[in-house]
Structure formats: C-alpha cells, structure tokens
C-alpha positions as CSV (number, residue, x, y, z in Angstrom):
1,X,-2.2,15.3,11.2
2,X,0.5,12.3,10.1
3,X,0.9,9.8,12.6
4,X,4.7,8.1,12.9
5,X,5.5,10.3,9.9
6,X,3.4,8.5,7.6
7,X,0.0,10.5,5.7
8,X,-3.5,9.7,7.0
9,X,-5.9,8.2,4.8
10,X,-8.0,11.0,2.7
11,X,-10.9,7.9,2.4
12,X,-11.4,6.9,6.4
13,X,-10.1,9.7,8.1
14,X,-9.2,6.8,10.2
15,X,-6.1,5.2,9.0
16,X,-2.9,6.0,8.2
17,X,-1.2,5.0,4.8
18,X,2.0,2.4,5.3
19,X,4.6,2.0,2.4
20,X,5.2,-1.9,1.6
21,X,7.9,-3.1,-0.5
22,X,8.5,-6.5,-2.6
23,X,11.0,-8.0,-4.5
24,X,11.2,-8.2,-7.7
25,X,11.7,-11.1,-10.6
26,X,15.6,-11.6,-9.9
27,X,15.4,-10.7,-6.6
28,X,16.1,-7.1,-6.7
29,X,14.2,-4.8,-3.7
30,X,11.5,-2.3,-4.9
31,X,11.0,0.2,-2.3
32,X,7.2,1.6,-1.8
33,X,6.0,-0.5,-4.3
34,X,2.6,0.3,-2.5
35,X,0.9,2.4,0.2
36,X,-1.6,0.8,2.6
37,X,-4.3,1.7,4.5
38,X,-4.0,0.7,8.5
39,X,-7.6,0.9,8.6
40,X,-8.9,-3.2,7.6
41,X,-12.6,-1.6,7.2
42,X,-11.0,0.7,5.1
43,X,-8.7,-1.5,2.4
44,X,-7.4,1.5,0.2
45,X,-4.3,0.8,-1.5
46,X,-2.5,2.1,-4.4
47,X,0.2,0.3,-6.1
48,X,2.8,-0.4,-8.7
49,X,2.5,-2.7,-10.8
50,X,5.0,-3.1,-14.4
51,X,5.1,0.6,-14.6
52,X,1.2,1.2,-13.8
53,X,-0.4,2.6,-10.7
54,X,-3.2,0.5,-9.9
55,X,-5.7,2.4,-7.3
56,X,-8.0,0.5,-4.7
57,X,-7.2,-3.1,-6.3
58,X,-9.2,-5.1,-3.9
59,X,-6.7,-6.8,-1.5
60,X,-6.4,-10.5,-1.3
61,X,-4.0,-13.2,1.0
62,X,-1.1,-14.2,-0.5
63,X,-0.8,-18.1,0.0
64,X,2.6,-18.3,-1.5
C-alpha cells in the first residue's frame, strides 16, 4: 500500500520513500535527485549523483 502517494520501503516494510531535491552548481533545481526512507532506523536512500545512482550511501548532516 503507498501512503500520500509515495512507495513504501521494500527494506523496512515500515517507511515510505520521500523524493528530495537540491540545486545544482549554478543554481539550477534538480528534481528527485534522491528518494528517502521515512523510517530513521531504516536510512535507505538511493541517489544521483554526476550521472551515477549511488544506493544506501550512509546518510550524514549537512553542516553547510
């Protein structure tokens, strides 16, 4: 079942996975540049990164 349209997370069966998007070098938007598990215990995430999908990259704060 998809909760608020989004798919749920084939690792937890707990979470669902949320798109986030960034900006990139000149300021241009890139949508969905990766998908997030709501689950914290969880932490699976696949992303975009030059080009390359990057899967499970552990997730660290950003102090920028």
């Amino acid at each position: 079942m998809m909760e608020y349209g989004f798919p749920k997370c084939l690792r937890c069966q707990t979470g669902v996975l949320v798109p986030l998007s960034d900006y990139g070098k000149e300021g241009s938007e890139i949508r969905y540049k990766a998908w997030v598990c709501t689950n914290p215990e969880c932490g699976f995430n696949l992303r975009i990164d030059n080009g390359e999908i990057s899967i499970g990259k552990e997730i660290g704060r950003s102090f920028k």
